[in-house]
Short mmCIF file of the C-alpha atoms (twelve columns), coordinates in Angstrom:
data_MODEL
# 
_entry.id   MODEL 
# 
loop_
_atom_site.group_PDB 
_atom_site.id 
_atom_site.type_symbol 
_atom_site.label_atom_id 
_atom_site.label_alt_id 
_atom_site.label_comp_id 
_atom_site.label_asym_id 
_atom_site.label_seq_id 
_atom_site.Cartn_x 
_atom_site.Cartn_y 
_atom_site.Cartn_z 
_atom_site.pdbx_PDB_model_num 
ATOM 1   C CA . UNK A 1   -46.709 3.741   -24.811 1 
ATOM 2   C CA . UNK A 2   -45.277 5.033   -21.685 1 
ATOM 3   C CA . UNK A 3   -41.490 4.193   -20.556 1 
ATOM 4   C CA . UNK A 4   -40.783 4.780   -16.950 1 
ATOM 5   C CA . UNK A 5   -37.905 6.071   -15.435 1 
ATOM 6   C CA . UNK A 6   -35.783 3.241   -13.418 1 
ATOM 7   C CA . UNK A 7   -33.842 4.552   -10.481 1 
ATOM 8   C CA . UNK A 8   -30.697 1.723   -9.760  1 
ATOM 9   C CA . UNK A 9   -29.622 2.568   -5.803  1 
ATOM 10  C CA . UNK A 10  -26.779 0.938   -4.359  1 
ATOM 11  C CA . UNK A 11  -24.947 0.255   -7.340  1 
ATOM 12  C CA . UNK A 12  -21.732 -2.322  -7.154  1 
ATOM 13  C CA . UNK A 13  -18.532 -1.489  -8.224  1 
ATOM 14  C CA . UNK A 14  -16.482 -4.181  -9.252  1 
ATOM 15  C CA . UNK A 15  -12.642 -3.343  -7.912  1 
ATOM 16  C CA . UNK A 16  -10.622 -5.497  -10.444 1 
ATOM 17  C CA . UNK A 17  -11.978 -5.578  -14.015 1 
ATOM 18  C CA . UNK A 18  -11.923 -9.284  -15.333 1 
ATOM 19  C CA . UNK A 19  -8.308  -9.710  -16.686 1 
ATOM 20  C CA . UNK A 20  -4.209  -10.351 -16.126 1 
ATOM 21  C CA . UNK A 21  -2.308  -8.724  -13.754 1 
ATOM 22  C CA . UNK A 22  1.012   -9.199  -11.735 1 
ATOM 23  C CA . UNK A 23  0.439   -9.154  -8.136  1 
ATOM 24  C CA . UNK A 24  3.189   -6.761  -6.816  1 
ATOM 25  C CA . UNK A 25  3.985   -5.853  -2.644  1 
ATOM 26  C CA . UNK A 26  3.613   -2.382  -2.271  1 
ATOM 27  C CA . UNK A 27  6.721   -2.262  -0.491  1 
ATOM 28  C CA . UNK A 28  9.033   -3.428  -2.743  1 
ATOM 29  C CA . UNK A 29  9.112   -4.127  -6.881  1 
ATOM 30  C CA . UNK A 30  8.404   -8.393  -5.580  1 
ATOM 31  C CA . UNK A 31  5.853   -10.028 -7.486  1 
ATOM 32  C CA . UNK A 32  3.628   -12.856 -6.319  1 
ATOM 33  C CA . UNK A 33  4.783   -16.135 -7.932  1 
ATOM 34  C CA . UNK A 34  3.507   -19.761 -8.175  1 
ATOM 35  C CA . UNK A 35  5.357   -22.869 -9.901  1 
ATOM 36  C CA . UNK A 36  6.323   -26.081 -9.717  1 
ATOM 37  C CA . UNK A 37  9.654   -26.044 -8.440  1 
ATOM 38  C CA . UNK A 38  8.097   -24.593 -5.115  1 
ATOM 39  C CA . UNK A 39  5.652   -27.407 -5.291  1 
ATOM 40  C CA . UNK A 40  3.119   -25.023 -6.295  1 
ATOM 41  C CA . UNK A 41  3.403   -22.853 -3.043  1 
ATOM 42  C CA . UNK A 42  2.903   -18.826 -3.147  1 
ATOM 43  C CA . UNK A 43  6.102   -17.032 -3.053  1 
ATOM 44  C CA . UNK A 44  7.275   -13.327 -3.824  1 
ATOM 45  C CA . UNK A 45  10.085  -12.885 -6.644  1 
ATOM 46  C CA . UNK A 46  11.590  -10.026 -8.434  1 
ATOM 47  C CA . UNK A 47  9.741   -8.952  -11.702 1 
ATOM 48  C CA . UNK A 48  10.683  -11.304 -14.191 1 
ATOM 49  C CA . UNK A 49  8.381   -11.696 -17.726 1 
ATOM 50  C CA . UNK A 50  7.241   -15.186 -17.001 1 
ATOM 51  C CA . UNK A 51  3.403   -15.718 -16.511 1 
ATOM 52  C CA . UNK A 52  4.395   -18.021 -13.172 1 
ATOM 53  C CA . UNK A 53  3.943   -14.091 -12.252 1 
ATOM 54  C CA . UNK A 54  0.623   -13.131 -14.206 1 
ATOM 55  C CA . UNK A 55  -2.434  -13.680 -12.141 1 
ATOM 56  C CA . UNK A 56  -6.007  -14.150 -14.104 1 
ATOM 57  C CA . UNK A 57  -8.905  -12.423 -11.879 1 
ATOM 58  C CA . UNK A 58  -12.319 -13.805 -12.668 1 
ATOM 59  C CA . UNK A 59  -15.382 -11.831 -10.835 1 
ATOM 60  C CA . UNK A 60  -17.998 -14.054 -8.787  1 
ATOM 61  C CA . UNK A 61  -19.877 -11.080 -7.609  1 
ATOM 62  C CA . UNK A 62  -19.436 -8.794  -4.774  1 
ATOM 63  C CA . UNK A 63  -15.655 -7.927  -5.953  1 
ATOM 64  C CA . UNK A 64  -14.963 -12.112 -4.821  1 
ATOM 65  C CA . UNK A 65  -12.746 -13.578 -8.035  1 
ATOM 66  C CA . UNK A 66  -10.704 -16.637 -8.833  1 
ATOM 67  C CA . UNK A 67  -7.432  -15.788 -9.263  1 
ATOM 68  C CA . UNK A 68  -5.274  -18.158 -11.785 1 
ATOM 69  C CA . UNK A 69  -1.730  -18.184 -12.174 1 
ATOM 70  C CA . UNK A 70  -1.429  -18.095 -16.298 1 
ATOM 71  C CA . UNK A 71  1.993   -20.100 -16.323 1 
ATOM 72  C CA . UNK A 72  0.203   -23.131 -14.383 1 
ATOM 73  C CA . UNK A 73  -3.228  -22.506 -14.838 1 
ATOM 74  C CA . UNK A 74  -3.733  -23.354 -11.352 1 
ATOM 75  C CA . UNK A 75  -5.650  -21.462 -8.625  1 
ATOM 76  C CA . UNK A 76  -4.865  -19.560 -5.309  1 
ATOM 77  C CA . UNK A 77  -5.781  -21.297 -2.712  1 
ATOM 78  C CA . UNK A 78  -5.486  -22.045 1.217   1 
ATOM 79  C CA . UNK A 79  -4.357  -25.420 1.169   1 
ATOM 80  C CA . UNK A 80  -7.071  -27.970 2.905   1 
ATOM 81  C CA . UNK A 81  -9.104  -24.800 3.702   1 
ATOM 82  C CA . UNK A 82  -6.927  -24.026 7.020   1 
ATOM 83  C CA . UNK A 83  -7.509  -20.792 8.537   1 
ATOM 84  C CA . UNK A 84  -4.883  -19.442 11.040  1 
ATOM 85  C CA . UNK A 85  -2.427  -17.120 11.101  1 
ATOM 86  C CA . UNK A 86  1.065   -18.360 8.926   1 
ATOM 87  C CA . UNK A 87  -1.053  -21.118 7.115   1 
ATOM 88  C CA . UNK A 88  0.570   -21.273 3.508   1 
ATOM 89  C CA . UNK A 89  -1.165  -20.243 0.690   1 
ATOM 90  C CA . UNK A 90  -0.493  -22.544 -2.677  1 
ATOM 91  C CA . UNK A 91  -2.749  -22.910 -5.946  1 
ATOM 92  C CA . UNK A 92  -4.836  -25.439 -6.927  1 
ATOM 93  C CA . UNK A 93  -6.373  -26.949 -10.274 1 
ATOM 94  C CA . UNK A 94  -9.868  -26.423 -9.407  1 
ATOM 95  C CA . UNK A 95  -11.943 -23.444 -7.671  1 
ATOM 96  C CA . UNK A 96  -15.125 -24.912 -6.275  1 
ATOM 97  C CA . UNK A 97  -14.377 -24.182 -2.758  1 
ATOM 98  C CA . UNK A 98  -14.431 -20.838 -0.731  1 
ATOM 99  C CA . UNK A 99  -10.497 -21.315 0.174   1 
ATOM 100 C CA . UNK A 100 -10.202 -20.966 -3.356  1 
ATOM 101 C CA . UNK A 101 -12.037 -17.421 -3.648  1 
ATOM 102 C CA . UNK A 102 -10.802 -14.542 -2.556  1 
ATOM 103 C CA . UNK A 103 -12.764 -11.216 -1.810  1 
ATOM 104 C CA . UNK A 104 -10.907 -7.715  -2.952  1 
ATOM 105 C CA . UNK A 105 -10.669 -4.571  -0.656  1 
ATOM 106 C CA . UNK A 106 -9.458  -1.559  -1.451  1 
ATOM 107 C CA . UNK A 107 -7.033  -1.031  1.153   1 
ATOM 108 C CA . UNK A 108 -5.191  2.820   0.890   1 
ATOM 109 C CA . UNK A 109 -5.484  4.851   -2.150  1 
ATOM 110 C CA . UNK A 110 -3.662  2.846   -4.924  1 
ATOM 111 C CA . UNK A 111 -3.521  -0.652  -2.940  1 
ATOM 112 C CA . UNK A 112 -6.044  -3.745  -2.201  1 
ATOM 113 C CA . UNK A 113 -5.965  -6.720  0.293   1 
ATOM 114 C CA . UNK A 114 -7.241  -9.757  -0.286  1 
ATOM 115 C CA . UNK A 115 -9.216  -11.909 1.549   1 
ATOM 116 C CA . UNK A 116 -9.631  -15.770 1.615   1 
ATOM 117 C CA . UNK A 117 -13.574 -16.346 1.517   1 
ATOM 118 C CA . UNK A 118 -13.444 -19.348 3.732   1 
ATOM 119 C CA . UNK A 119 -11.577 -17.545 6.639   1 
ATOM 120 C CA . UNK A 120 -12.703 -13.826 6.119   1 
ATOM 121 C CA . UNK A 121 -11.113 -12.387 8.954   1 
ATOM 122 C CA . UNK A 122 -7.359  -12.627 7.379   1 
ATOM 123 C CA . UNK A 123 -5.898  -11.902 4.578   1 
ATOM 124 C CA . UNK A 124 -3.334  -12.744 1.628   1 
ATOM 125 C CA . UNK A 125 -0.053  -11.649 3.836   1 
ATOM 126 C CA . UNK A 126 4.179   -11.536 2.849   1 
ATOM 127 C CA . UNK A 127 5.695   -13.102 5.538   1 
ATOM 128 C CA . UNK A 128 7.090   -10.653 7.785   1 
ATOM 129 C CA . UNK A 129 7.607   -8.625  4.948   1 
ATOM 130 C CA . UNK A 130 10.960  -9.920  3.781   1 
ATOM 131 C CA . UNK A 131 12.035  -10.140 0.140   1 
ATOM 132 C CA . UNK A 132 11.503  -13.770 -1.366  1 
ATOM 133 C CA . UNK A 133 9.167   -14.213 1.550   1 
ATOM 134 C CA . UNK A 134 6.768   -17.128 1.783   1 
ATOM 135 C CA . UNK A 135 2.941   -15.887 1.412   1 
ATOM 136 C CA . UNK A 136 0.330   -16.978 3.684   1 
ATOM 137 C CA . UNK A 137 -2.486  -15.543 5.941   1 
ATOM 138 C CA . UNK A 138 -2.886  -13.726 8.607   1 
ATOM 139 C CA . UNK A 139 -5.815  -11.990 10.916  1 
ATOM 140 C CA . UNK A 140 -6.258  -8.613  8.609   1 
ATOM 141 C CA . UNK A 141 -4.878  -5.436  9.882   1 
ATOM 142 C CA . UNK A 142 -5.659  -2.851  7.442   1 
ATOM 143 C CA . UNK A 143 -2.639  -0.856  8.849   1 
ATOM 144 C CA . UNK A 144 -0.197  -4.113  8.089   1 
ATOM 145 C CA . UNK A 145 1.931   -3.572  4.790   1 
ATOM 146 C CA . UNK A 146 2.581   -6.933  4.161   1 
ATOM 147 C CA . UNK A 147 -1.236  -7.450  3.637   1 
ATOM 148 C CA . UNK A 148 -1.365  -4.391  0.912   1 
ATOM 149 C CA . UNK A 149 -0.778  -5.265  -2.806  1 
ATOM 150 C CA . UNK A 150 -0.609  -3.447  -6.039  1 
ATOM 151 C CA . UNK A 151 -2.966  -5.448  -8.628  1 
# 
C-alpha cells in the first residue's frame, strides 16, 4: 500500500478560539455589557465579575461567530438588521440572521474589530469613545479606536 503525501494550501486560521471572554475597549479598562435594565441594549461598563460582561464566541467559519452574553443568554445583534452609522446594537434570543453574526478582524497587534455580517462595511463601534458609552455601528475605519477591542 502506498500513502500519498497531502499538501493543505491556504490554510484558515480561526482568530477567537470557541469560548468566554469579556469584551474590553482598548482605550480604557470598559467592558461590553448587555442586561435587562438597559432593555437589552449594548453598553460599556467598568469591569465588574458579572457574566452580563462575559461574551460566548461560537465559530461559523471564516473567523464569523455568534457571540452570547452568558448572564442573558441572548445574542449580539443589530436590531431589525439596520445598517447605518449610530444604529444601536442590542442582543437577541436567537441567531439565524446575518445581523446576528459578526465577522472578526484582527485590527493592530493585540486588538480585533468586529463586523456585523449583514452590513459588512461597519463595525461594532463605542460611541464617540466616551466611558459608559452606548455601542453601535459605524462605517469601519481601521484607524478609529472606538472600533478596536481587546477579546
Amino acid at each position: 500500500d502506498q500513502i500519498d503525501n497531502v499538501t493543505v494550501t491556504g490554510a484558515f486560521t480561526q482568530l477567537i478560539i470557541n469560548g468566554s471572554y469579556q469584551i474590553e475597549s482598548t482605550q480604557s479598562n470598559q467592558r461590553l455589557l448587555s442586561r435587562a435594565n438597559e432593555q437589552h441594549s449594548s453598553i460599556m461598563s467598568s469591569p465588574y465579575p458579572y457574566n452580563d460582561q462575559v461574551w460566548v464566541f461560537n465559530h461559523k467559519g471564516d473567523n464569523v461567530y455568534t457571540i452570547r452574553n452568558l448572564g442573558t443568554n441572548r445574542f449580539l445583534e443589530v436590531p431589525y438588521a439596520r445598517c447605518g452609522n449610530g444604529e444601536n446594537v442590542a442582543t437577541w434570543t436567537g441567531s439565524e440572521g446575518n445581523h446576528q453574526k459578526w465577522k472578526v478582524i484582527r485590527n493592530g497587534s493585540n486588538s480585533f474589530s468586529l463586523k456585523p455580517m449583514h452590513c459588512i462595511s461597519s463595525a461594532l463601534d463605542r460611541a464617540a469613545g466616551a466611558i459608559d458609552a452606548n455601542v453601535h455601528i459605524w462605517g469601519f475605519n481601521s484607524e478609529n479606536n472606538n472600533q478596536k477591542w481587546k477579546i
